[in-house]
PDB file as gemmi writes it, atoms N, CA and C in Angstrom:
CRYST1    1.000    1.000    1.000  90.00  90.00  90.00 P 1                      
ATOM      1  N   UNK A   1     101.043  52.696 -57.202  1.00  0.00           N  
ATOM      2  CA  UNK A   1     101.193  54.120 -57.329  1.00  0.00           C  
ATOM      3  C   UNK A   1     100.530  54.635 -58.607  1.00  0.00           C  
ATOM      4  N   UNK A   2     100.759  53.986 -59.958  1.00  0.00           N  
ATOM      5  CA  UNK A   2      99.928  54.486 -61.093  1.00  0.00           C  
ATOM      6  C   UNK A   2      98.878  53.968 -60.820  1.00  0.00           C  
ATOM      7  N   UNK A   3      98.308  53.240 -59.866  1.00  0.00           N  
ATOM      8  CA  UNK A   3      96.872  52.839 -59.815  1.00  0.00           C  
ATOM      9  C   UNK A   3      96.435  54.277 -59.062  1.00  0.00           C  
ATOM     10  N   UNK A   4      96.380  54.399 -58.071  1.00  0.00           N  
ATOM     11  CA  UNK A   4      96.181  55.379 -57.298  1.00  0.00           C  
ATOM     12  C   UNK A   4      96.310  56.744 -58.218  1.00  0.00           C  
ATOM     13  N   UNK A   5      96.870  57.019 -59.209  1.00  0.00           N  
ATOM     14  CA  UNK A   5      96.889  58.556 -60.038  1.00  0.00           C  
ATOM     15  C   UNK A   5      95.826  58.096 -61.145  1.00  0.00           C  
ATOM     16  N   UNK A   6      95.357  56.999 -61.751  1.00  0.00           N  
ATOM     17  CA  UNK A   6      94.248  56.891 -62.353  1.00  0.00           C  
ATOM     18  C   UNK A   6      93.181  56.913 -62.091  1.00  0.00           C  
ATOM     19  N   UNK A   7      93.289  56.095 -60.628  1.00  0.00           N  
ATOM     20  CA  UNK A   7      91.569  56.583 -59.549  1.00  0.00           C  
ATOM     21  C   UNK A   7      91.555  57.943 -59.462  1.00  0.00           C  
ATOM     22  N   UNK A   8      92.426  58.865 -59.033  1.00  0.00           N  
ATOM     23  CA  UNK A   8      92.392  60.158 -58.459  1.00  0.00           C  
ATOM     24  C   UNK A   8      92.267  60.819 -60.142  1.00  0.00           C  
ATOM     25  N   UNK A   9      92.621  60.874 -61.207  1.00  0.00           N  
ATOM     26  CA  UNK A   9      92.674  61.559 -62.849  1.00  0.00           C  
ATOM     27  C   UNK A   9      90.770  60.882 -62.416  1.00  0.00           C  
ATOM     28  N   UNK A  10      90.450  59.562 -63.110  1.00  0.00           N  
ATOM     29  CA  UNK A  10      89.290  59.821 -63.453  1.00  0.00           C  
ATOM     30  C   UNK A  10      88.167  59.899 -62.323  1.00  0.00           C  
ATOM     31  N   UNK A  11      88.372  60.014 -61.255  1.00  0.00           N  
ATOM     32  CA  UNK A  11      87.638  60.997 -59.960  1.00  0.00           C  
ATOM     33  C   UNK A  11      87.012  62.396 -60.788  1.00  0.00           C  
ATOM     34  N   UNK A  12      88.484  63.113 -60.918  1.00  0.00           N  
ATOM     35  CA  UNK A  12      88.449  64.246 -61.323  1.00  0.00           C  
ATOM     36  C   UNK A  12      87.798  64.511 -62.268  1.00  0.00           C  
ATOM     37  N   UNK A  13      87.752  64.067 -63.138  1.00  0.00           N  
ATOM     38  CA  UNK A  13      87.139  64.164 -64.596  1.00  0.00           C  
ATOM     39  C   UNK A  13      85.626  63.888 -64.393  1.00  0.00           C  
ATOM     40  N   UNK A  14      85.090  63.137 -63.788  1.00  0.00           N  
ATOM     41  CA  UNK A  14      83.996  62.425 -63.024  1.00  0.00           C  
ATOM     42  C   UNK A  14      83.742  63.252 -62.677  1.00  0.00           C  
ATOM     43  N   UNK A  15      83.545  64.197 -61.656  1.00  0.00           N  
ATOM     44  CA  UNK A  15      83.655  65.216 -60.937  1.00  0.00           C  
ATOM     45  C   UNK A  15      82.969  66.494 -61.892  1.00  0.00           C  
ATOM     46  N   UNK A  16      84.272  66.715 -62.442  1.00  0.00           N  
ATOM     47  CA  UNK A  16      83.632  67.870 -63.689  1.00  0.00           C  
ATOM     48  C   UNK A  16      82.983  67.841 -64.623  1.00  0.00           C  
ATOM     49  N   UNK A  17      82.874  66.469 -65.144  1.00  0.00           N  
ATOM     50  CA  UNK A  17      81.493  66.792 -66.258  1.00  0.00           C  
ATOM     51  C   UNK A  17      79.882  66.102 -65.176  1.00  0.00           C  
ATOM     52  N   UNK A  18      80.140  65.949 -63.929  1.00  0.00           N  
ATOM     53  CA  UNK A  18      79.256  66.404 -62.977  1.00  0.00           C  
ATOM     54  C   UNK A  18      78.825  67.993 -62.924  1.00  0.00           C  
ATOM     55  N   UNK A  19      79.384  68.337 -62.329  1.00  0.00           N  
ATOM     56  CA  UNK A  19      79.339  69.649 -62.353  1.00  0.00           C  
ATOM     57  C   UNK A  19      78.998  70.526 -63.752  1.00  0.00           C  
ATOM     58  N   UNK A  20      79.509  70.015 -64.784  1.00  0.00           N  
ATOM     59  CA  UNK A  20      78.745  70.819 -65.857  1.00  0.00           C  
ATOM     60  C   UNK A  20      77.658  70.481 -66.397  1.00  0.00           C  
ATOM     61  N   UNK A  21      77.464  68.793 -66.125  1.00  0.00           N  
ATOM     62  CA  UNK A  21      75.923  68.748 -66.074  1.00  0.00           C  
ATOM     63  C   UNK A  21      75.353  69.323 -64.909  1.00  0.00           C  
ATOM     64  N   UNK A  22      75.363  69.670 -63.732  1.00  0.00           N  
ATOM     65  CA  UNK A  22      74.651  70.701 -62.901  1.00  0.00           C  
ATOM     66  C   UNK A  22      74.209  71.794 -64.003  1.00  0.00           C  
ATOM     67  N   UNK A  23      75.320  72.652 -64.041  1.00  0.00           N  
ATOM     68  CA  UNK A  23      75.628  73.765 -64.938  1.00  0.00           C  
ATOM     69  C   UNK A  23      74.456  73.721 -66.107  1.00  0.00           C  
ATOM     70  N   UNK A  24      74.497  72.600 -66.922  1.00  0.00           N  
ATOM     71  CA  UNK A  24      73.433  72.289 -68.205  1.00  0.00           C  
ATOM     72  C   UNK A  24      72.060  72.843 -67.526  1.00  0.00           C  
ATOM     73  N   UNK A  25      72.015  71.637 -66.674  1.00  0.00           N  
ATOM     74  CA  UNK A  25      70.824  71.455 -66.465  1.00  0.00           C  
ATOM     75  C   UNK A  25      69.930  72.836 -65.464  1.00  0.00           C  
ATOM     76  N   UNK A  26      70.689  73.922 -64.874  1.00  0.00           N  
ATOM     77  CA  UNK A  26      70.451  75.065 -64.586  1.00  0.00           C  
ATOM     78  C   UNK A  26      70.149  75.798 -65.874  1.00  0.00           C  
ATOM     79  N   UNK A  27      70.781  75.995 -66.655  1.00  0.00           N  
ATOM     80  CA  UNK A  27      70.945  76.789 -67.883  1.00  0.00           C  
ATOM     81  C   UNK A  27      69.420  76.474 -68.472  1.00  0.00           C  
ATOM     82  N   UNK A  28      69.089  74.899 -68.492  1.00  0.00           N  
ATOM     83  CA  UNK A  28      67.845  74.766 -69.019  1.00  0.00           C  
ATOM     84  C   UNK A  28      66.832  75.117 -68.279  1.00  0.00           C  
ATOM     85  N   UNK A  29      66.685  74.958 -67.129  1.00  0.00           N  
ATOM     86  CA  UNK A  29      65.652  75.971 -66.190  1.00  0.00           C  
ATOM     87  C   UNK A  29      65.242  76.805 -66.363  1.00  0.00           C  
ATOM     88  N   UNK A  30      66.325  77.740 -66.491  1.00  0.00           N  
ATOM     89  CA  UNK A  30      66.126  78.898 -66.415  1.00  0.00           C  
ATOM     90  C   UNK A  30      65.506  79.702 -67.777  1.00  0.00           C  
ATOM     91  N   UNK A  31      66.239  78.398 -68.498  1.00  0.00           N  
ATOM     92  CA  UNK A  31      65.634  79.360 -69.999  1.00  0.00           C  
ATOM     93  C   UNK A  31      63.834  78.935 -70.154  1.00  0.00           C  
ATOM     94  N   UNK A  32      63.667  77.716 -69.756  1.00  0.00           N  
ATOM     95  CA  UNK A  32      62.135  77.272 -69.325  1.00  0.00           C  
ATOM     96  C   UNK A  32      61.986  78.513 -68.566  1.00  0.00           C  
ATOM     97  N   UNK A  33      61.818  78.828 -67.651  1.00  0.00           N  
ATOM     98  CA  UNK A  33      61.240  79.900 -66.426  1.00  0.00           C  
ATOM     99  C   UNK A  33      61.038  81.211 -67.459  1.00  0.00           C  
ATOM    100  N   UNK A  34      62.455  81.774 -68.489  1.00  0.00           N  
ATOM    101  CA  UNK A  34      62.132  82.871 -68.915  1.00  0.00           C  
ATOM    102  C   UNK A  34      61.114  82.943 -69.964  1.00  0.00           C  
ATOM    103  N   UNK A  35      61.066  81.473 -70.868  1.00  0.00           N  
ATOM    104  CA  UNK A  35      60.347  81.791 -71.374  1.00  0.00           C  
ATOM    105  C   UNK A  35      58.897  81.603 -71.376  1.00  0.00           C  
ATOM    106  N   UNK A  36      58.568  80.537 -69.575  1.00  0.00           N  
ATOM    107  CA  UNK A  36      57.208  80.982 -69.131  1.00  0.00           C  
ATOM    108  C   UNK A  36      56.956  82.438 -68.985  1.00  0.00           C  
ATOM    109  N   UNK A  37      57.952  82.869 -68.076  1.00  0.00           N  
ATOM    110  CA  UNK A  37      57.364  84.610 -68.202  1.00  0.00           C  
ATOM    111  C   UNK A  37      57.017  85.319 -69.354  1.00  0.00           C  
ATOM    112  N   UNK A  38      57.833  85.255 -70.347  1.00  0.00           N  
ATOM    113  CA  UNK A  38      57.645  85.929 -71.586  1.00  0.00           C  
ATOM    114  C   UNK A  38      56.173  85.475 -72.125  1.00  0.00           C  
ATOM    115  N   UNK A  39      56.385  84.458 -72.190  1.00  0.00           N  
ATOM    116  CA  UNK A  39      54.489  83.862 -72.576  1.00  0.00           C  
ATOM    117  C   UNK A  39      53.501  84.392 -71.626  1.00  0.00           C  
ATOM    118  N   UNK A  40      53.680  84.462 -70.808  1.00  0.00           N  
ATOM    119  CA  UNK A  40      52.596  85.400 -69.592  1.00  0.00           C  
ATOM    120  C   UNK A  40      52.505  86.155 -69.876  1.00  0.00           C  
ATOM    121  N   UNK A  41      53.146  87.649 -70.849  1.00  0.00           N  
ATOM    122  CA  UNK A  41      53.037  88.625 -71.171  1.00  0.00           C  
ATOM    123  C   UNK A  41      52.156  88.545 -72.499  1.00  0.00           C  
ATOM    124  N   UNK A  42      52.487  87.748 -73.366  1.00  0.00           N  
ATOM    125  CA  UNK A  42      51.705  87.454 -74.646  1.00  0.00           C  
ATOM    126  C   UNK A  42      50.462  86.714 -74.582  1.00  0.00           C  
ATOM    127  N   UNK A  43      49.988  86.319 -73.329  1.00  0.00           N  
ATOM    128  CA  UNK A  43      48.918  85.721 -73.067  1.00  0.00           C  
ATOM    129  C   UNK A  43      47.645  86.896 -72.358  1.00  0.00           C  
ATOM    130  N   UNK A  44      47.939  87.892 -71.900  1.00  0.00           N  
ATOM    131  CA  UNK A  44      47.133  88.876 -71.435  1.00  0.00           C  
ATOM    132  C   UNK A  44      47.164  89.465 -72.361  1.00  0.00           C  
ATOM    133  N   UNK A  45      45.915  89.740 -73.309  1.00  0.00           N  
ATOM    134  CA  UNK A  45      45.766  90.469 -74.545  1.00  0.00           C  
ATOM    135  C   UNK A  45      44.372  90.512 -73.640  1.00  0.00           C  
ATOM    136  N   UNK A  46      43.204  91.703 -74.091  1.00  0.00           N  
ATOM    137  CA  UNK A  46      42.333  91.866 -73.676  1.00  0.00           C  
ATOM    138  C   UNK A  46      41.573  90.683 -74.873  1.00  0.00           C  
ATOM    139  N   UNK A  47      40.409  90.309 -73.562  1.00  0.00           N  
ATOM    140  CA  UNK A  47      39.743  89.230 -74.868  1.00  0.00           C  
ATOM    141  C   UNK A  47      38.217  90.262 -75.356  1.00  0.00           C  
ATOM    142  N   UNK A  48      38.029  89.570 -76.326  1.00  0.00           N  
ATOM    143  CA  UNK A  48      37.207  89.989 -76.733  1.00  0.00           C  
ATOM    144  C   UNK A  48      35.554  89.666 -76.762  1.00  0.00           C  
ATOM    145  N   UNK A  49      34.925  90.518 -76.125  1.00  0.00           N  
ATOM    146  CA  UNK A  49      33.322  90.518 -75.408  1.00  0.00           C  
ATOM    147  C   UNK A  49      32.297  90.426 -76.828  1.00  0.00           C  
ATOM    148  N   UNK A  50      31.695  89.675 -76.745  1.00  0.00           N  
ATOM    149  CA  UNK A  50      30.739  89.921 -77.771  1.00  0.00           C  
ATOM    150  C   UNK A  50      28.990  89.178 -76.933  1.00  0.00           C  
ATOM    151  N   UNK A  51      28.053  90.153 -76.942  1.00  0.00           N  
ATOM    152  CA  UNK A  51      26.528  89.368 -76.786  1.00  0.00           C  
ATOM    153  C   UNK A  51      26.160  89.665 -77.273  1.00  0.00           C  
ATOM    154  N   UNK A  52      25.284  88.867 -78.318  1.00  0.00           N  
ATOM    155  CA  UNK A  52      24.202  89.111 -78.855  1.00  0.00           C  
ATOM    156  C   UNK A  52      22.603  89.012 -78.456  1.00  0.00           C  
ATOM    157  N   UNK A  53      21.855  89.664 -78.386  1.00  0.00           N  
ATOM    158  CA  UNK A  53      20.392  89.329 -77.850  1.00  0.00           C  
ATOM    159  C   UNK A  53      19.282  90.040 -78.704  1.00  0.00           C  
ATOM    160  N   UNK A  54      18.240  89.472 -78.717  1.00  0.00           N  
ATOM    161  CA  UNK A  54      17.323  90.197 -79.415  1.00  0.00           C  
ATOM    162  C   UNK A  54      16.190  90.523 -78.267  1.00  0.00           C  
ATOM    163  N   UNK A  55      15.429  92.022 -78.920  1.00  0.00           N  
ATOM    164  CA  UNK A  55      15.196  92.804 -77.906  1.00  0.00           C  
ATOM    165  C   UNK A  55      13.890  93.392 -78.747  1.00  0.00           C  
ATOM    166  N   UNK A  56      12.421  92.921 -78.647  1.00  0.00           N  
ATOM    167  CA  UNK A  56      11.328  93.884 -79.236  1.00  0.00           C  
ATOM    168  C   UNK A  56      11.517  93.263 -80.444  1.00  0.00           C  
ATOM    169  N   UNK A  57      11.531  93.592 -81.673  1.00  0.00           N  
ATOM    170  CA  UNK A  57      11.180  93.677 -82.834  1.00  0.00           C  
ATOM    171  C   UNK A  57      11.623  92.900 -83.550  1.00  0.00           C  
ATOM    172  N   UNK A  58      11.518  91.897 -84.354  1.00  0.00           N  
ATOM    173  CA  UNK A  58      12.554  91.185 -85.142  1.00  0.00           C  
ATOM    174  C   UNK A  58      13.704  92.011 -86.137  1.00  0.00           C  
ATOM    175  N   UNK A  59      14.579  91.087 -85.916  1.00  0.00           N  
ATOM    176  CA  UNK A  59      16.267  91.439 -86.398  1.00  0.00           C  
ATOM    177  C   UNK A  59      16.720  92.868 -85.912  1.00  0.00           C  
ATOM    178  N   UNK A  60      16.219  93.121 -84.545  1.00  0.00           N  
ATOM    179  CA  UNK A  60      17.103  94.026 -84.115  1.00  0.00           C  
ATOM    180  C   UNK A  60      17.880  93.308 -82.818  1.00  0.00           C  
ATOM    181  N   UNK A  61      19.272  93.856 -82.456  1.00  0.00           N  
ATOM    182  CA  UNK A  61      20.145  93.176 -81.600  1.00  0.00           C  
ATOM    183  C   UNK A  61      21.067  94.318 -81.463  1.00  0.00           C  
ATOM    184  N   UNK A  62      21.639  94.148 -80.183  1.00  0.00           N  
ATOM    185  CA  UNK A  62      22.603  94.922 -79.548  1.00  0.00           C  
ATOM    186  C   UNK A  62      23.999  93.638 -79.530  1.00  0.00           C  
ATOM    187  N   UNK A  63      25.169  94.586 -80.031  1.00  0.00           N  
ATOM    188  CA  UNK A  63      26.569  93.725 -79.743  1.00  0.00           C  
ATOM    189  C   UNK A  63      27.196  94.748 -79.108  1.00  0.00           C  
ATOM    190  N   UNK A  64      27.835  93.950 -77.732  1.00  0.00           N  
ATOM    191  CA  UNK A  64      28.646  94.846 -76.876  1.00  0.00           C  
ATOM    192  C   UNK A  64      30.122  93.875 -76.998  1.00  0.00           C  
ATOM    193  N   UNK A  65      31.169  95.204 -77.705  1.00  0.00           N  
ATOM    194  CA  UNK A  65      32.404  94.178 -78.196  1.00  0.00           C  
ATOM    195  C   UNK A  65      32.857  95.376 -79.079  1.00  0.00           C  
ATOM    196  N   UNK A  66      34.057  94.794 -80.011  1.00  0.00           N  
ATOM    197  CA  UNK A  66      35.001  95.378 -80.528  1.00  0.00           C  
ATOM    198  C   UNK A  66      34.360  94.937 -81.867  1.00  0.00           C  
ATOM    199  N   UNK A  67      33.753  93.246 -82.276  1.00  0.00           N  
ATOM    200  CA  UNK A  67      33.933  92.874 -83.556  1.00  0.00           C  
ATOM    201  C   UNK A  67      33.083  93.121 -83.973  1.00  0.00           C  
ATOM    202  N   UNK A  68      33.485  93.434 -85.497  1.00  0.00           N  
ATOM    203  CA  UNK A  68      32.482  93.912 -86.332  1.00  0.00           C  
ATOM    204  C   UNK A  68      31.686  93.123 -87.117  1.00  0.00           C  
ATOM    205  N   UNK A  69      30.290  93.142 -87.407  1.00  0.00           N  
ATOM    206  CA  UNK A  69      29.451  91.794 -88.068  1.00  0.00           C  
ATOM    207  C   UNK A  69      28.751  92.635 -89.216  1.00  0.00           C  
ATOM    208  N   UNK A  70      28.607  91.312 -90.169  1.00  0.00           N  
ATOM    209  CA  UNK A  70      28.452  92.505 -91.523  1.00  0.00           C  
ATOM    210  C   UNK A  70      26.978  92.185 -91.115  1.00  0.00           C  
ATOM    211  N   UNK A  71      26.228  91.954 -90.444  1.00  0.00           N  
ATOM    212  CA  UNK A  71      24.535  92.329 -90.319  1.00  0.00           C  
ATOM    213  C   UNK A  71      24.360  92.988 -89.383  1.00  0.00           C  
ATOM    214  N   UNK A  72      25.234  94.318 -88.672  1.00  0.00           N  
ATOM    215  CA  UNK A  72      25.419  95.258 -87.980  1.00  0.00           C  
ATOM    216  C   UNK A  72      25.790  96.984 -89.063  1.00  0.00           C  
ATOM    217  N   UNK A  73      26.347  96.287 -90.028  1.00  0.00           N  
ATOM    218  CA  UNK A  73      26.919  97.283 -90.989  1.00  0.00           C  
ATOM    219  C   UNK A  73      25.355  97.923 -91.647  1.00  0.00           C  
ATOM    220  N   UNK A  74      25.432  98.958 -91.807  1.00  0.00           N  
ATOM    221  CA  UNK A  74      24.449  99.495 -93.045  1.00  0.00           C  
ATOM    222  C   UNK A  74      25.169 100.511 -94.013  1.00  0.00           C  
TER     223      UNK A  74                                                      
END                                                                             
């Protein structure tokens, strides 16, 4: 009879830190998943275009882009 209430106690116990490792291991998913999404958002930044080519004459060039080059500056 106390055999039988110790199988059935650590069943139980067995059981539930089953289940809260389920529980863990959801919790970690999910926080992986949110913070793939969140990085998907910080990863679409517009990139930035730059060509350079020369065209006719020496040291003249066209840059199509945002960045600025100090042999563009006058």
């Amino acid at each position: 009879m106390i055999f039988g209430f110790f199988k059935k106690l650590i069943k139980y116990y067995i059981d539930k830190i089953v289940s809260w490792l389920r529980v863990k291991k959801l919790q970690f998913e999910l926080d992986n998943e949110i913070k793939k999404y969140h990085d998907s958002f910080e990863k679409k930044q517009e990139p930035k275009i730059r060509e350079v080519g020369k065209f006719g004459e020496d040291g003249w060039s066209i840059s199509i882009g945002n960045i600025d080059d100090e042999d563009t500056k006058n």
